[in-house]
C-alpha positions, 0 to 999 in steps of 0.5 A: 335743133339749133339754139335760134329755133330754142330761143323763137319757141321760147319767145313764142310761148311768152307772148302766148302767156302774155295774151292768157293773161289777159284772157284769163283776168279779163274772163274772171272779171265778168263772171257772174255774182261778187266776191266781196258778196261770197265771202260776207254773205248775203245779209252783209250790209252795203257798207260792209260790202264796200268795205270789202270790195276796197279791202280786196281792191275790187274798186279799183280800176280794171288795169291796175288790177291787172297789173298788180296782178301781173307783177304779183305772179312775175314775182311769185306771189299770187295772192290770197285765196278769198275763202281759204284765206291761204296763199293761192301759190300753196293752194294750187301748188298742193292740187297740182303735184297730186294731179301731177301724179296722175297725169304721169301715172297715165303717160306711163301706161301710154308709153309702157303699154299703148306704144307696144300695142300699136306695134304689135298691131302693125306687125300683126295686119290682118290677124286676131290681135290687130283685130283685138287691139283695133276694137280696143282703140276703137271702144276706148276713143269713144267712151267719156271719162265719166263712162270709163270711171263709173265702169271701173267703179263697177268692176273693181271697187263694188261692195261685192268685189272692193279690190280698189278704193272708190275714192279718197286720197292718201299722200304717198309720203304717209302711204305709197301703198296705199296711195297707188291703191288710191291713183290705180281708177283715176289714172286708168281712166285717163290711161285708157282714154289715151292708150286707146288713142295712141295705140291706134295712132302707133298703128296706122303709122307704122303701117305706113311706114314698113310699105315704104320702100327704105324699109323694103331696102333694109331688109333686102340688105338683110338686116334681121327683121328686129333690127328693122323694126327697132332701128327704123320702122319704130323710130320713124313711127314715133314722131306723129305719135308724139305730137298727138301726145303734146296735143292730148295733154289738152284733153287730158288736163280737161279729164282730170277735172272729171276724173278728180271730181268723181274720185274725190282727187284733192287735184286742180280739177277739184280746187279748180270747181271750188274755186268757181263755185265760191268765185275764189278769183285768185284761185281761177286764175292761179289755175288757168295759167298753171294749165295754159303754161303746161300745155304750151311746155308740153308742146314745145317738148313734144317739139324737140323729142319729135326732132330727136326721133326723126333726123329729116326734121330741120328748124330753120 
């Protein structure tokens, strides 16, 4: 991993943001219904509305609006939003840490959980675990969120049976308790999802890799079978694994929306469906680009531990 490669993958996400940008303004620009018409109400008069629309800087033209718009976030300064008459940058700043949240409560069960699973699987071909944690990825790969969700809700938060909150949210500084009571159902059902997938990921990769032949010659050196198995096998099993991570914080970003509006998450998934709902476009575009800069991050970290992992990788 050498500083050239760094600095191109840095490069590479910039000009990546560059064209979200314009995706994203240019997307909120043709969105049906009006700004100026959402926040005044539809009996506001056409001289309010123009009055309005001059305030927000809608008659302006498309570009400029795009530039200020730019320069606004190189800065920092996102704007107002048009219905909670709040700096977005608060807004967005306070859904994304509580998504945040869930999000690494639910990359922690991968690694805690999903990891040790397909390898135990892969070790154990054949047998009832493998057949056990094969129908699981199997099952889990092919539910919805919602699914998982509204399975979750029966089970542990029923009138007859209320071991989990069903909804709401706590902030950890007031209740951290409380607060892990509330994440434990939305996070797990993210964490299912992607355990399930990982699992089997880990799996069939590491079923290749203890058939392939350094892995016969280290143990006819005789190297004890644990060793084998934590200094080679898992190692070189990782890497896929990590890159269908990088790959699934796309799905699981699109998760939390679900995830966050059957919950009732104060998350980005639920400003960002209020957001529409009101047409609060500082707010969609705020959003859109926390999101694109996350995955495109996420993707580049992927990158690097993948390098860490496996030492054949080699960035020219």
């Amino acid at each position: 991993m050498t500083l050239a490669y760094l600095l191109r993958r840095l490069g590479a996400i910039v000009v990546v943001l560059a064209i979200v940008t314009v995706a994203v303004f240019g997307i909120t620009m043709v969105l049906p219904g009006n700004a100026a018409l959402m926040i005044l109400g539809e009996h506001a008069t056409p001289e309010n509305l123009v009055a309005m629309e001059r305030q927000l800087g809608l008659d302006r033209p498309v570009w400029v609006q795009y530039g200020t718009w730019v320069w606004g976030v190189l800065h920092g300064d996102f704007g107002m939003s048009l219905r909670l008459s709040l700096p977005v940058a608060q807004v967005v700043g306070e859904a994304f840490w509580n998504s945040a949240w869930l999000a690494l409560m639910a990359l922690a069960g991968v690694t805690v959980i999903a990891i040790p699973l397909g390898a135990l699987a892969a070790l154990k071909r054949g047998s009832v675990w493998d057949l056990v944690i094969g129908l699981f990825s199997y099952v889990g790969t092919a539910m919805p969120e919602f699914v998982t969700a509204t399975l979750l809700l029966i089970l542990f938060a029923s009138p007859e049976w209320p071991v989990m909150p069903a909804g709401g949210y706590v902030a950890p500084s007031e209740d951290f308790l409380g607060f892990l009571r509330h994440a434990i159902l939305p996070a797990g059902t993210l964490g299912l999802i992607l355990m399930a997938h990982i699992s089997r990921q880990v799996r069939s990769e590491m079923s290749e890799v203890l058939s392939s032949d350094y892995i016969r010659a280290a143990r006819l050196k005789g190297l004890r079978g644990r060793r084998v198995v934590w200094r080679h096998a898992l190692p070189n099993s990782l890497a896929p694994a990590v890159a269908v991570i990088s790959l699934d914080v796309g799905y699981l970003l699109g998760g939390i929306i679900v995830v966050e509006e059957i919950f009732a998450w104060p998350g980005l998934g639920r400003t960002l469906i209020y957001a529409l709902q009101n047409r609060d476009l500082p707010v969609i575009q705020a959003i859109t680009l926390l999101l694109a800069v996350v995955y495109a991050l996420s993707n580049l970290i992927a990158d690097i531990i993948i390098a860490w992992l496996d030492p054949r990788v080699r960035h020219a």
